[in-house]
C-alpha positions as a Python dict, from the first residue, in 0.01 Angstrom:
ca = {
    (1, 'X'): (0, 0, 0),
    (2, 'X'): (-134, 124, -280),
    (3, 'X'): (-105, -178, -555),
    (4, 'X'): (-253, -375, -240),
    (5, 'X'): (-566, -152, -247),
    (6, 'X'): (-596, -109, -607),
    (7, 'X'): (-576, -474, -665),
    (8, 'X'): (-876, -522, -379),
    (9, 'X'): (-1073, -334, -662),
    (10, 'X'): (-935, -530, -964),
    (11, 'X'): (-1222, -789, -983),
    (12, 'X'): (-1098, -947, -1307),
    (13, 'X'): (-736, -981, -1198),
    (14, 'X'): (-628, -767, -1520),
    (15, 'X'): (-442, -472, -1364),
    (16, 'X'): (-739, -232, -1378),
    (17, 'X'): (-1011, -108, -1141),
    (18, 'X'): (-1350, 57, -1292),
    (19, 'X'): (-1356, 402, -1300),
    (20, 'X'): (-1714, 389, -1073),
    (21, 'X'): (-1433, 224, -759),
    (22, 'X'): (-1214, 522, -810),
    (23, 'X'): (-1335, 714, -470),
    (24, 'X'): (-1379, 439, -273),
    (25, 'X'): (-1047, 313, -409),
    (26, 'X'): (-910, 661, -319),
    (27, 'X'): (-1061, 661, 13),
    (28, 'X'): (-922, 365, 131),
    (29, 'X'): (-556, 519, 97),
    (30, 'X'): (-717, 873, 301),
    (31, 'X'): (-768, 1065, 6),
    (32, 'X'): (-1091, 1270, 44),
    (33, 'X'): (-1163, 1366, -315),
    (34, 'X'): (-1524, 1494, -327),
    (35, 'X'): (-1745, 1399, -636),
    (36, 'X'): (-1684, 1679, -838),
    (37, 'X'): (-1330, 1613, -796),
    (38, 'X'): (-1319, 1269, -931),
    (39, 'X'): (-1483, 1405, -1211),
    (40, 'X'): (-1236, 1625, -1305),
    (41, 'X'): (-980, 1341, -1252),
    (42, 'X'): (-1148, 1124, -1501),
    (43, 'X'): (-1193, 1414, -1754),
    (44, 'X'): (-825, 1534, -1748),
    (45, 'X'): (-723, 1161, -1826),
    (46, 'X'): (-1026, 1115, -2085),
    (47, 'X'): (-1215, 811, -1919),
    (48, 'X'): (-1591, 755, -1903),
    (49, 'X'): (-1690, 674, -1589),
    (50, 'X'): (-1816, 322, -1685),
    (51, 'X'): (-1494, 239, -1834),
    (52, 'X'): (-1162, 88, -1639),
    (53, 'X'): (-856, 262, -1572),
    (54, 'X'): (-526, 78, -1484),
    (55, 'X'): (-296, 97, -1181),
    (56, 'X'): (-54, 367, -1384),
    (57, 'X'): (-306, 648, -1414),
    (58, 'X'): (-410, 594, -1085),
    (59, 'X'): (-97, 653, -972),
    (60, 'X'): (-118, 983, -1134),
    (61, 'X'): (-476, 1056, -982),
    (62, 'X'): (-320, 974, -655),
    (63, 'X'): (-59, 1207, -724),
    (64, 'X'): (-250, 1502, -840),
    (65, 'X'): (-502, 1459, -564),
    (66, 'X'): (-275, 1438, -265),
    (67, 'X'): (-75, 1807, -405),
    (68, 'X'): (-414, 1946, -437),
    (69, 'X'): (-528, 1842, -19),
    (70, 'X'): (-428, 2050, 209),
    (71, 'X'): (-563, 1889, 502),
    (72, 'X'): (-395, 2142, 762),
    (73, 'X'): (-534, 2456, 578),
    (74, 'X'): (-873, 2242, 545),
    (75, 'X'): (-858, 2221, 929),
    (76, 'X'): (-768, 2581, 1019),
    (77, 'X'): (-1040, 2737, 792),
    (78, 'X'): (-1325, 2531, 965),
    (79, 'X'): (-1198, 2589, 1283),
    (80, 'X'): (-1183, 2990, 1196),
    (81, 'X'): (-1562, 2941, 1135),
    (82, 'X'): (-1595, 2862, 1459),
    (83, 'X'): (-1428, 3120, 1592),
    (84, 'X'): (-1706, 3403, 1602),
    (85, 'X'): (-1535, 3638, 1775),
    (86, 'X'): (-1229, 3585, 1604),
    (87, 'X'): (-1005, 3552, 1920),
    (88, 'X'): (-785, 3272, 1778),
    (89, 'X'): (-958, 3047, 2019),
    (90, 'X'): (-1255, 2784, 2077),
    (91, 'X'): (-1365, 2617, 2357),
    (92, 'X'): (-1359, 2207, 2403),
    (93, 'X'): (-1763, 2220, 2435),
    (94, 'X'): (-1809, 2393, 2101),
    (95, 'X'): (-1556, 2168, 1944),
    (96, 'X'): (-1741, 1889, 2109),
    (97, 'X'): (-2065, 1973, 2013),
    (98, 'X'): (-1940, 2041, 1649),
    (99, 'X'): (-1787, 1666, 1621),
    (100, 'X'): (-2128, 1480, 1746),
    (101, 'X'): (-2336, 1649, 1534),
    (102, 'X'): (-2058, 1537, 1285),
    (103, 'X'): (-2115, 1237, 1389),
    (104, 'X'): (-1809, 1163, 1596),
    (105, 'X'): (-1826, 972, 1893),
    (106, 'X'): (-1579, 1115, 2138),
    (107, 'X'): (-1506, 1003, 2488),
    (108, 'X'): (-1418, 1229, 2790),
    (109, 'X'): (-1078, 1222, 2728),
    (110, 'X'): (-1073, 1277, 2374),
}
């Protein structure tokens, strides 16, 4: 899955993607790196952001990103800021109205 992605990216068929696709390259797997992030990714392995990285030190992007998300801890934090009275609990209408102004679309059931 991810040589398949990587090599949607690898425009010049030479085994490396430009740094400037590294989010969206990211993305497509379900990372969520934000901007700064990325940045730092780039940094720690030395490449300018107009330059081209190959499928090898992605790898090891991939790698340090996914240790550093926590998406269940990411989850239980925002829904704690919801929770103004800290009981532990929300209700379905202010989770609701939270996800549309997200920009969720959410049926009845959901």
């Amino acid at each position: 899955e991810f040589k398949e992605c990587f090599s949607l990216y690898d425009k010049k068929q030479k085994g490396k993607i430009n740094a400037s696709d590294l989010m969206a390259v990211m993305r497509c797997l379900g990372a969520s790196p934000t901007p700064g992030e990325v940045q730092r990714h780039l940094h720690l392995h030395k490449i300018d952001r107009n330059t081209e990285l190959d499928f090898s030190t992605f790898l090891n992007i991939m790698y340090r990103q996914t240790k550093q998300e926590e998406p269940e801890k990411e989850i239980l934090t925002a829904l704690s800021m919801m929770d103004r009275q800290k009981t532990g609990v929300i209700t379905v209408s202010e989770l609701r109205a939270k996800l549309t102004r997200l920009g969720e679309k959410l049926s009845e059931e959901e």
